[in-house]
mmCIF file of the N, C-alpha and C atoms, coordinates in Angstrom:
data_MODEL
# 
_entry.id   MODEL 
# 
loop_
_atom_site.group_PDB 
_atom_site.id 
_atom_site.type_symbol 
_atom_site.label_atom_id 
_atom_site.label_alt_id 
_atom_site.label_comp_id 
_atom_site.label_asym_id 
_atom_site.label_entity_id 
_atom_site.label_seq_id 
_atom_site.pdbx_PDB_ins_code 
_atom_site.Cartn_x 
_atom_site.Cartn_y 
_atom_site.Cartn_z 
_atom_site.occupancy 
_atom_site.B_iso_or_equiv 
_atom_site.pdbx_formal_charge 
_atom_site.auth_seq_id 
_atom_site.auth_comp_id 
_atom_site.auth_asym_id 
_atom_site.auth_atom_id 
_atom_site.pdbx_PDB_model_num 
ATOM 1   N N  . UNK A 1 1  ? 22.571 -11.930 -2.912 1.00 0.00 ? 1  UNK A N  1 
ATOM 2   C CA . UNK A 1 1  ? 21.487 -11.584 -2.026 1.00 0.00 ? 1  UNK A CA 1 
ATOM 3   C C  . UNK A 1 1  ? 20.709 -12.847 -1.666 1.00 0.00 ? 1  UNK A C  1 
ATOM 4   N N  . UNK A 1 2  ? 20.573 -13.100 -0.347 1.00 0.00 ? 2  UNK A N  1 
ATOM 5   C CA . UNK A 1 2  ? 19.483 -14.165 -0.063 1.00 0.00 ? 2  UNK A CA 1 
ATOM 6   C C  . UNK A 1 2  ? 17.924 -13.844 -0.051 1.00 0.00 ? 2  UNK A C  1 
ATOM 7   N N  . UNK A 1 3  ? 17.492 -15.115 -0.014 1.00 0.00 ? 3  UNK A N  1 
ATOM 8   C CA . UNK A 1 3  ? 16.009 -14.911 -0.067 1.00 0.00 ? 3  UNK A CA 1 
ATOM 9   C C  . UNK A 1 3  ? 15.187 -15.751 0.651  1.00 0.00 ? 3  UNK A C  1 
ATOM 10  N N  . UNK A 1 4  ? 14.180 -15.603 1.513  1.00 0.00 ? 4  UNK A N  1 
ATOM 11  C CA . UNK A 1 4  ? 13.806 -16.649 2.225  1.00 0.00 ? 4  UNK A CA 1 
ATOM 12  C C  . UNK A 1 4  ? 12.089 -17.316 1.353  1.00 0.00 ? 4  UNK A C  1 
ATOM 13  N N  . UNK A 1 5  ? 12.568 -18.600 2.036  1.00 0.00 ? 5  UNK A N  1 
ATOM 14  C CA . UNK A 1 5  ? 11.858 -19.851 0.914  1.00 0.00 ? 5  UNK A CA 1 
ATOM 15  C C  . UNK A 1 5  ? 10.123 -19.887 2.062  1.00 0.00 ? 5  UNK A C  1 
ATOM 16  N N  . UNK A 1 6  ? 10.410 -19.275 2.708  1.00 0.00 ? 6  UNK A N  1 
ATOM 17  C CA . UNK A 1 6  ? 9.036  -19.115 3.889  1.00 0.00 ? 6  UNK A CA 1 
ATOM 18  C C  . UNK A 1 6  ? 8.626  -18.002 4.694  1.00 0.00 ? 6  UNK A C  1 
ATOM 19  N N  . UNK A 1 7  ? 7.278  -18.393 5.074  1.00 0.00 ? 7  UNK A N  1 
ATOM 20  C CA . UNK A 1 7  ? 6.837  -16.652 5.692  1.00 0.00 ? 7  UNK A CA 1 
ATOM 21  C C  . UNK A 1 7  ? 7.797  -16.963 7.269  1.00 0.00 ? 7  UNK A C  1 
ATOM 22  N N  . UNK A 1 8  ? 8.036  -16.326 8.101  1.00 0.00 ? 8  UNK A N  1 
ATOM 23  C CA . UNK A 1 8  ? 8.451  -15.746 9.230  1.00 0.00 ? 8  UNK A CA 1 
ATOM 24  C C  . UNK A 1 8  ? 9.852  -16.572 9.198  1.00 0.00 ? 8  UNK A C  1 
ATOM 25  N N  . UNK A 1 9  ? 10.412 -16.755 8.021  1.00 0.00 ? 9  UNK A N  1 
ATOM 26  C CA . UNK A 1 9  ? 12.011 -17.133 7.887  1.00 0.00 ? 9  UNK A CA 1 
ATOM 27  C C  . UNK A 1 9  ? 12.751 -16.096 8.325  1.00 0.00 ? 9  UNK A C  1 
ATOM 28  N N  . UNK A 1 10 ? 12.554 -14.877 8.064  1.00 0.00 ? 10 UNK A N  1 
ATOM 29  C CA . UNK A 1 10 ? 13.564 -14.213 7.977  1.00 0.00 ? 10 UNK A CA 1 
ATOM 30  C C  . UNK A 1 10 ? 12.712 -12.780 7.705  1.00 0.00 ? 10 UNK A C  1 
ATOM 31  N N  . UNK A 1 11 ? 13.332 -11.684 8.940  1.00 0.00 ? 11 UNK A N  1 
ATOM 32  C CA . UNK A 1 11 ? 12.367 -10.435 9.118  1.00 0.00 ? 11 UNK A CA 1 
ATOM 33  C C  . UNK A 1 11 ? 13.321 -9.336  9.067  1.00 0.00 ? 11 UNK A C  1 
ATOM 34  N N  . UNK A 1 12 ? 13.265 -8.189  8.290  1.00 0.00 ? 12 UNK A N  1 
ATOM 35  C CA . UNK A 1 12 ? 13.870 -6.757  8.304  1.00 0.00 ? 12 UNK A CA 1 
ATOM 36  C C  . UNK A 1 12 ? 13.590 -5.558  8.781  1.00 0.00 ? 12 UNK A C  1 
ATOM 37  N N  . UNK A 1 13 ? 14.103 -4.151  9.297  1.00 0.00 ? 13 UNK A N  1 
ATOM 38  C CA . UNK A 1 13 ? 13.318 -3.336  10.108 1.00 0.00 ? 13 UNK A CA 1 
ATOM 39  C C  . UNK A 1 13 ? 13.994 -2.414  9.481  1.00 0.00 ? 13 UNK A C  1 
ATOM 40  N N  . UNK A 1 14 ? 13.521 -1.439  9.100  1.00 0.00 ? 14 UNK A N  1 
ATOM 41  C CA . UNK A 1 14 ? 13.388 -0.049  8.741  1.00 0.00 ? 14 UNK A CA 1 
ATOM 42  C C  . UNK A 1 14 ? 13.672 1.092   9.478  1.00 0.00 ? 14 UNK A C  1 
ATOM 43  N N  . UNK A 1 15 ? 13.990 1.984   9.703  1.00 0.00 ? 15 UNK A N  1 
ATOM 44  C CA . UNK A 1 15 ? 13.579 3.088   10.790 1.00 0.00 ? 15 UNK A CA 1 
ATOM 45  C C  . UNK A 1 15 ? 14.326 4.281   9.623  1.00 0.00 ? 15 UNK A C  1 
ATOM 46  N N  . UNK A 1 16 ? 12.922 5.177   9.652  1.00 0.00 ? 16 UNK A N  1 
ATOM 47  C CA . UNK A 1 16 ? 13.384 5.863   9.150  1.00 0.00 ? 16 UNK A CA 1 
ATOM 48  C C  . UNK A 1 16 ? 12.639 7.816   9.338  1.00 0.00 ? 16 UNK A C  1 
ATOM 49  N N  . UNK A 1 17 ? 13.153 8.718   8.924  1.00 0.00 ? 17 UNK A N  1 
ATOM 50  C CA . UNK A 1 17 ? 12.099 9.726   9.794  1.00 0.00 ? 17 UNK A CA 1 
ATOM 51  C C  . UNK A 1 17 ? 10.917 10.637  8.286  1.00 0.00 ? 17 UNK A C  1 
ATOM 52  N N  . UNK A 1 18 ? 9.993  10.511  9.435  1.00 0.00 ? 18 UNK A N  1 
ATOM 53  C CA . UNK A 1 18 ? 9.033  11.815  7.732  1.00 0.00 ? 18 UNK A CA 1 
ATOM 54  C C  . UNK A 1 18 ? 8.903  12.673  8.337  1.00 0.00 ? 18 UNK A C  1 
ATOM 55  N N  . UNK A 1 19 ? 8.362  13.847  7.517  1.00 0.00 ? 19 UNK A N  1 
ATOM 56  C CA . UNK A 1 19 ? 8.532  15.567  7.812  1.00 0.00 ? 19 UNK A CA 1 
ATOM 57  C C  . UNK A 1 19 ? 6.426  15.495  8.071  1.00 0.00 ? 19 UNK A C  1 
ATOM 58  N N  . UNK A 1 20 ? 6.449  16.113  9.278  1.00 0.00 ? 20 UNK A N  1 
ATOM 59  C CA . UNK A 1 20 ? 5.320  16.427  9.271  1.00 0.00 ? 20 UNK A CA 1 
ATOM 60  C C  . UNK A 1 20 ? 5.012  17.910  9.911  1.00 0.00 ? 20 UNK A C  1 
ATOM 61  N N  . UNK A 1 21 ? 3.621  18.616  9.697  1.00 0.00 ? 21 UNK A N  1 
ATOM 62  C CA . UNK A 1 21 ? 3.801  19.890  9.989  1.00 0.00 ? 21 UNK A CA 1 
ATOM 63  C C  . UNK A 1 21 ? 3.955  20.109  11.499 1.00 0.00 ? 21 UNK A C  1 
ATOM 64  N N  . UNK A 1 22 ? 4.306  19.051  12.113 1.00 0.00 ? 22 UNK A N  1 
ATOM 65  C CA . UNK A 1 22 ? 4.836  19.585  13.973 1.00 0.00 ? 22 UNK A CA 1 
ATOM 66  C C  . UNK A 1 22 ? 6.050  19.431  13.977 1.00 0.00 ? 22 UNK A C  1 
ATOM 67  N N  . UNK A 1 23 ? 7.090  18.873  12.567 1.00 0.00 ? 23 UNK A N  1 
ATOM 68  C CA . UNK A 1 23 ? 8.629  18.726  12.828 1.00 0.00 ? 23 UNK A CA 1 
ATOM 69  C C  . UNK A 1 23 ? 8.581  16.862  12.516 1.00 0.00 ? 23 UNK A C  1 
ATOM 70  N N  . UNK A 1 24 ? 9.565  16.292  12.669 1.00 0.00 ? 24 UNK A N  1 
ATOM 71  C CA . UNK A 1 24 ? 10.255 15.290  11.914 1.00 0.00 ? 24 UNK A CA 1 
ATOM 72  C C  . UNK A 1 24 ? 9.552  14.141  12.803 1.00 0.00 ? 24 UNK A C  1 
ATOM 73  N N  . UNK A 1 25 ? 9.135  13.087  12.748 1.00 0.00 ? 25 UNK A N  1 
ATOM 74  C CA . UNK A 1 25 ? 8.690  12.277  13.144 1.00 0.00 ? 25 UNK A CA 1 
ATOM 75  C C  . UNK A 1 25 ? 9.424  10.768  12.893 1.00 0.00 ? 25 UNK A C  1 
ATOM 76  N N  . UNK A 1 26 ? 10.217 9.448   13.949 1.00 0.00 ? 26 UNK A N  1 
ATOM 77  C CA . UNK A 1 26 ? 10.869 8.904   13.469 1.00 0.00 ? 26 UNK A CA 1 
ATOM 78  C C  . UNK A 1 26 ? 9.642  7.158   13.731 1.00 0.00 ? 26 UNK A C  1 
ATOM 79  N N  . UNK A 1 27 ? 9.897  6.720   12.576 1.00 0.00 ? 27 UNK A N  1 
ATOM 80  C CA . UNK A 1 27 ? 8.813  5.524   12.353 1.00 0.00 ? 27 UNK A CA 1 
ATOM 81  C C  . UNK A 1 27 ? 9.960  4.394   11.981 1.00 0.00 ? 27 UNK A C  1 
ATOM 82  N N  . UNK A 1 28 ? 9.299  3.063   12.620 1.00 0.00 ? 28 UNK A N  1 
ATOM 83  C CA . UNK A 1 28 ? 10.367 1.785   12.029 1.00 0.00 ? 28 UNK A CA 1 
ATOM 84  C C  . UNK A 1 28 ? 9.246  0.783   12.292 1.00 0.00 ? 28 UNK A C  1 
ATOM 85  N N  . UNK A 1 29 ? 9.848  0.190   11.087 1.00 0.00 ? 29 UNK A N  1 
ATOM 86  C CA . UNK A 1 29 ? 9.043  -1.084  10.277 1.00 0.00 ? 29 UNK A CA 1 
ATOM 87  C C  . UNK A 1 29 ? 9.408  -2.547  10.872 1.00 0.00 ? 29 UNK A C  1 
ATOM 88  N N  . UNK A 1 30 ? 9.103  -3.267  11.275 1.00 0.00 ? 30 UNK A N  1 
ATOM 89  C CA . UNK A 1 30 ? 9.427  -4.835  10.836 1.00 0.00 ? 30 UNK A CA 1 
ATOM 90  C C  . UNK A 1 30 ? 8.212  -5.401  9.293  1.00 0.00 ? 30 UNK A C  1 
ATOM 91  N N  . UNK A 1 31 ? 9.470  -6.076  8.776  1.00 0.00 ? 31 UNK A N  1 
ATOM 92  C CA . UNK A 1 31 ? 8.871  -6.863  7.875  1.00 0.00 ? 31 UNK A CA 1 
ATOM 93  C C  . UNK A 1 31 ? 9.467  -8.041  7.625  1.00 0.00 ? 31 UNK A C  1 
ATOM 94  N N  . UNK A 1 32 ? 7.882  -8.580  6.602  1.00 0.00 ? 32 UNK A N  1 
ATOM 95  C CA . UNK A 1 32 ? 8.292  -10.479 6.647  1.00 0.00 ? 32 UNK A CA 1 
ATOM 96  C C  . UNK A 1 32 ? 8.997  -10.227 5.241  1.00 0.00 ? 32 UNK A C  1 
ATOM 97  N N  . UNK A 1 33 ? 10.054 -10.708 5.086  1.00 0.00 ? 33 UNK A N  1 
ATOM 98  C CA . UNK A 1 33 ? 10.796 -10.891 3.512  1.00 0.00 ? 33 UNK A CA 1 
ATOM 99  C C  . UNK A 1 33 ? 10.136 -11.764 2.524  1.00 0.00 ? 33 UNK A C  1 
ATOM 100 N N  . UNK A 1 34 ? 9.773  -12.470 3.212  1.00 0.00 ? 34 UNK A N  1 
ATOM 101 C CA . UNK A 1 34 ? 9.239  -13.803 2.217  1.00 0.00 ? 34 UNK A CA 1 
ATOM 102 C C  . UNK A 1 34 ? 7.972  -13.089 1.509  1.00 0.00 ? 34 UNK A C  1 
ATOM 103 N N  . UNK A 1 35 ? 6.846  -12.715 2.196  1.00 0.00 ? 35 UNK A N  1 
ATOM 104 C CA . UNK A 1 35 ? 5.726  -11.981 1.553  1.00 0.00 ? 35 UNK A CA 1 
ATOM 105 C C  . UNK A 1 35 ? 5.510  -10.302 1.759  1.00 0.00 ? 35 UNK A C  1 
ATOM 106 N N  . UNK A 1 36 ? 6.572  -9.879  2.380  1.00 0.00 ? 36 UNK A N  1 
ATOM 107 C CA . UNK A 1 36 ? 6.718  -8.287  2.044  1.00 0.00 ? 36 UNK A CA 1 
ATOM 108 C C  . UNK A 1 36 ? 5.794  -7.415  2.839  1.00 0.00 ? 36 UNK A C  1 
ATOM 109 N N  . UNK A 1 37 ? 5.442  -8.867  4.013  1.00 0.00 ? 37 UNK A N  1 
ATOM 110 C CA . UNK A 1 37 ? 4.316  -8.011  4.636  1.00 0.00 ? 37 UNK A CA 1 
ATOM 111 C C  . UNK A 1 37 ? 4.234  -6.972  5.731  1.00 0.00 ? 37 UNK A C  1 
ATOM 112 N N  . UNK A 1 38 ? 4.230  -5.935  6.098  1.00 0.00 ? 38 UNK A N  1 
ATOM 113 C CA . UNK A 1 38 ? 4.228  -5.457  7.224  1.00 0.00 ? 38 UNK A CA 1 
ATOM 114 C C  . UNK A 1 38 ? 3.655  -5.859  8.593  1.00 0.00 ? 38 UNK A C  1 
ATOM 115 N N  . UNK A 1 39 ? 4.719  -6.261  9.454  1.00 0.00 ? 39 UNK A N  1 
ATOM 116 C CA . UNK A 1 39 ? 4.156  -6.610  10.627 1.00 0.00 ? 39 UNK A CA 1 
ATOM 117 C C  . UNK A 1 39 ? 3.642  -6.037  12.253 1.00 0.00 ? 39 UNK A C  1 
ATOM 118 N N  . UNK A 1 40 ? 4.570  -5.029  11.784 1.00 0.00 ? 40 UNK A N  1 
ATOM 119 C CA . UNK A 1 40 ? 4.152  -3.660  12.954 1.00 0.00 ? 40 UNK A CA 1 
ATOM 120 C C  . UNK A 1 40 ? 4.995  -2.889  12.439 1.00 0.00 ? 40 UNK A C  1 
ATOM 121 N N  . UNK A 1 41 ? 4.474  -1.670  12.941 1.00 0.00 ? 41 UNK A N  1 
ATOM 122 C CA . UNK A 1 41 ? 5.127  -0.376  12.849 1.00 0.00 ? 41 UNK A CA 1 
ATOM 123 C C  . UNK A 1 41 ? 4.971  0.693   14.131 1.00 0.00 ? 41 UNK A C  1 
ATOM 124 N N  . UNK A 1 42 ? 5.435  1.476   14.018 1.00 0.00 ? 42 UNK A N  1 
ATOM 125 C CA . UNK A 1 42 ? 5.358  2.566   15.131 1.00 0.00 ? 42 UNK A CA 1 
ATOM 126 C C  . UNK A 1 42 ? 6.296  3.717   14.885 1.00 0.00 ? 42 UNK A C  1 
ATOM 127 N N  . UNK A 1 43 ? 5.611  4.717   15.346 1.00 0.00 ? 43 UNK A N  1 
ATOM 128 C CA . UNK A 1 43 ? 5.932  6.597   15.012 1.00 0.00 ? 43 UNK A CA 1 
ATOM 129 C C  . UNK A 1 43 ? 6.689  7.163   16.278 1.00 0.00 ? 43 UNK A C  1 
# 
């Protein structure tokens, strides 16, 4: 597994769906690897 040695080296995205009471809602992430930070999201 790699790992990055700096912040905005290297970014991952998510998408994934949650259950809410109007039905399934689909949300995706970018994130910074280096500090785990969330950089945007959206529903």
């Amino acid at each position: 597994m790699e790992y990055a040695d700096n912040p905005d080296q290297w970014w991952m995205a998510d998408f994934t769906d949650v259950w809410t009471l109007a039905g399934f809602v689909y949300v995706s992430f970018i994130v910074d690897v280096f500090s785990r930070f969330i950089l945007g999201w959206r529903a």
